[in-house]
N, C-alpha and C positions, 0 to 999 in steps of 0.2 A: 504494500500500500504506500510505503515512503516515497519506495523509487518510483511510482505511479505522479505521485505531487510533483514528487523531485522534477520529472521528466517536463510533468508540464507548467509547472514554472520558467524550467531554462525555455521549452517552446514559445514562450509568455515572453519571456526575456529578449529573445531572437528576433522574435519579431517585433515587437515593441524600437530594439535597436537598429531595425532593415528600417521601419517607418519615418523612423529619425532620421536618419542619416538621408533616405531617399529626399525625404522636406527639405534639406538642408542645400541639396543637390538641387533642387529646384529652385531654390531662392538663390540661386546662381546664373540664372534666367531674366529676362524682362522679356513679359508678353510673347512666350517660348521661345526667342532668339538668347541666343548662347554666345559665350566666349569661343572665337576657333568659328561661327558660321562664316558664310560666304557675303557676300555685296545679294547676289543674285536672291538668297532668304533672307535678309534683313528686308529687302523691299517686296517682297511675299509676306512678309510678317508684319512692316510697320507702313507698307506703302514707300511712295518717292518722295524724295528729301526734299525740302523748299531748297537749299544750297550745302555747298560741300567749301572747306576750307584744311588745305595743307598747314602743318603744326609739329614742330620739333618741340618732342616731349621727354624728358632726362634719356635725352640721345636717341631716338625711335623719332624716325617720320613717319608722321602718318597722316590721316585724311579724314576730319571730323565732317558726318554730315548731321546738318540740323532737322529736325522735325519739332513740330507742335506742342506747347505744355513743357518749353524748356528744356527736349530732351535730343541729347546728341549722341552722335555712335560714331567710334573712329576705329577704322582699317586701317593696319600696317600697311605701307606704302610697299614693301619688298614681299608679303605674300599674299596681299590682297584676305585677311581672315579680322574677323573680329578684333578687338583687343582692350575695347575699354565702352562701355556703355554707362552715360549719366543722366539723370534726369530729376526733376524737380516736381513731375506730375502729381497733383493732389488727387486724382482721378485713382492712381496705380495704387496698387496694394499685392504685396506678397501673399503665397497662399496660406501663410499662417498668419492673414490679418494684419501685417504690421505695414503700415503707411505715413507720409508726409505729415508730419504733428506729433507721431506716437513718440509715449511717454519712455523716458529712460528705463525703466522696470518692464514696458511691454517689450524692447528690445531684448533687454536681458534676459524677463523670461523666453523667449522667443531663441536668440543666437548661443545666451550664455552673459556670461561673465566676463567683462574684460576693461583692460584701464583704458581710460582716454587720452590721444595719443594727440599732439598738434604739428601742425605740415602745414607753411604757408600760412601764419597766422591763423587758422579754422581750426577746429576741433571734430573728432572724428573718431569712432570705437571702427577699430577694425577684425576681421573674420575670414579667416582661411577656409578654400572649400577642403574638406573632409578625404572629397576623390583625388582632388588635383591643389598641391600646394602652393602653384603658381599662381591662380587665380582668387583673388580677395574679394571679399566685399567691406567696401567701406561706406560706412551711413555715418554722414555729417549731419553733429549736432550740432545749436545754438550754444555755444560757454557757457552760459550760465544757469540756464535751466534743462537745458539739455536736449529740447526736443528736437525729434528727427525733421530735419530742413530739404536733405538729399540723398540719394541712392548713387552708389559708382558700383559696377564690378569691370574690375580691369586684372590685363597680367602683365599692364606697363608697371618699370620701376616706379617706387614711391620717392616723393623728396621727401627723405627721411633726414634728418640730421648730421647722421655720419655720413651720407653720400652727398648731402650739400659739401661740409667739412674738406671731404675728398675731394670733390672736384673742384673746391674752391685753394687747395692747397696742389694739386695739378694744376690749375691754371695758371695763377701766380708765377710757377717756377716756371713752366713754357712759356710764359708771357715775358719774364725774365732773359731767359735764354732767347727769343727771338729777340729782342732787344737788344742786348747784347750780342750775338751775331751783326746786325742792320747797323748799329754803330761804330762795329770793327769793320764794315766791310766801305764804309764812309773816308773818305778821303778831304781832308780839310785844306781850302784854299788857304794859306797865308800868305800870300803875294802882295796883299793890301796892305798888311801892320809894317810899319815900321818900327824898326828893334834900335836901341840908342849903342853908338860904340864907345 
C-alpha cells in the first residue's frame, strides 16, 4: 500500500514539474512567435511591420521592426532569426496571467524569486529559460514600486556592468594605441620656428 502512494505521489510530482516547466517555456513566447523564428513567421504571427530600423546592439546588428502597442522584434542581420522581442502592450498577457501593471508578488509568484538587477538606469528582475540558457526574459519594473512596465525576451548580450567595464577598459586602451600610432606616424613641419644661436 506504501509503494502504491509512494508511486503516485512521484507520478503527482512528475507531472506537476513537466507543467511547470512547459508554462515557463511558453512564457518565452509572444503571441506564439519565438526566439530563433524566421522574418517569414513573425509576419504570419504579428502581420507587417509599419517600419524596420538597423541597430548595433552590444556588438550584434540587427534589424528592429516596429508594430502597434509599442512593440518591436529584431532579426540578427547575419542569420536572419529572431533574437530579441519587446513590447509594452497593455492588451498582452502571458498564459499565466501576468501582464503590463502586474504587481511585484504576481511576478514572483508566477517566475520565482529573484533580485533586481539595473542596466541603463531601469530596473528589471531577470529569468533564464529553463530549456535554453541563452534566452532570458526580462520584465522591466518601475524602481520604486515595482510594477511591470515591459516584457523583453532576447538572446542579445545584456549591458551588464562588467561588460560595460570591459569594453569600456578595451576601448580606452585601443583608443590609446590608435592615437599613438597616428601621432608617431605625423611628421612635424618646423621650417617656420626660428631657433636663437
Amino acid at each position: 500500500m506504501i509503494k502504491k502512494i509512494m508511486t503516485v505521489l512521484c507520478l503527482c510530482l512528475i507531472f506537476t514539474m513537466t507543467a511547470f516547466a512547459s508554462s515557463k517555456t511558453a512564457d518565452f513566447s509572444y503571441k506564439g512567435l519565438y526566439l530563433g523564428d524566421s522574418y517569414e513567421k513573425m509576419v504570419q504571427l504579428l502581420g507587417a511591420p509599419r517600419y524596420d530600423m538597423e541597430q548595433l546592439v552590444q556588438g550584434v546588428m540587427v534589424t528592429y521592426y516596429m508594430y502597434p502597442k509599442d512593440t518591436k522584434v529584431a532579426l540578427d542581420n547575419r542569420n536572419k532569426k529572431v533574437v530579441d522581442i519587446q513590447t509594452k502592450d497593455k492588451d498582452y498577457a502571458t498564459n499565466d496571467g501576468v501582464k503590463i501593471g502586474a504587481t511585484p508578488y504576481k511576478m514572483k509568484q508566477v517566475y520565482g524569486k529573484t533580485e533586481k538587477k539595473f542596466m541603463e538606469g531601469k530596473a528589471y528582475y531577470i529569468y533564464e529559460n529553463p530549456n535554453m540558457k541563452s534566452q532570458r526574459l526580462l520584465l522591466q519594473v518601475e524602481s520604486t514600486e515595482g510594477y511591470l512596465e515591459s516584457f523583453q525576451l532576447t538572446t542579445l548580450p545584456l549591458a551588464d556592468e562588467e561588460a560595460v567595464k570591459e569594453s569600456d577598459e578595451d576601448t580606452s586602451s585601443q583608443t590609446n594605441d590608435v592615437n599613438a600610432a597616428y601621432i608617431n606616424s605625423k611628421e612635424i613641419d618646423m621650417s617656420a620656428i626660428q631657433t636663437k644661436s
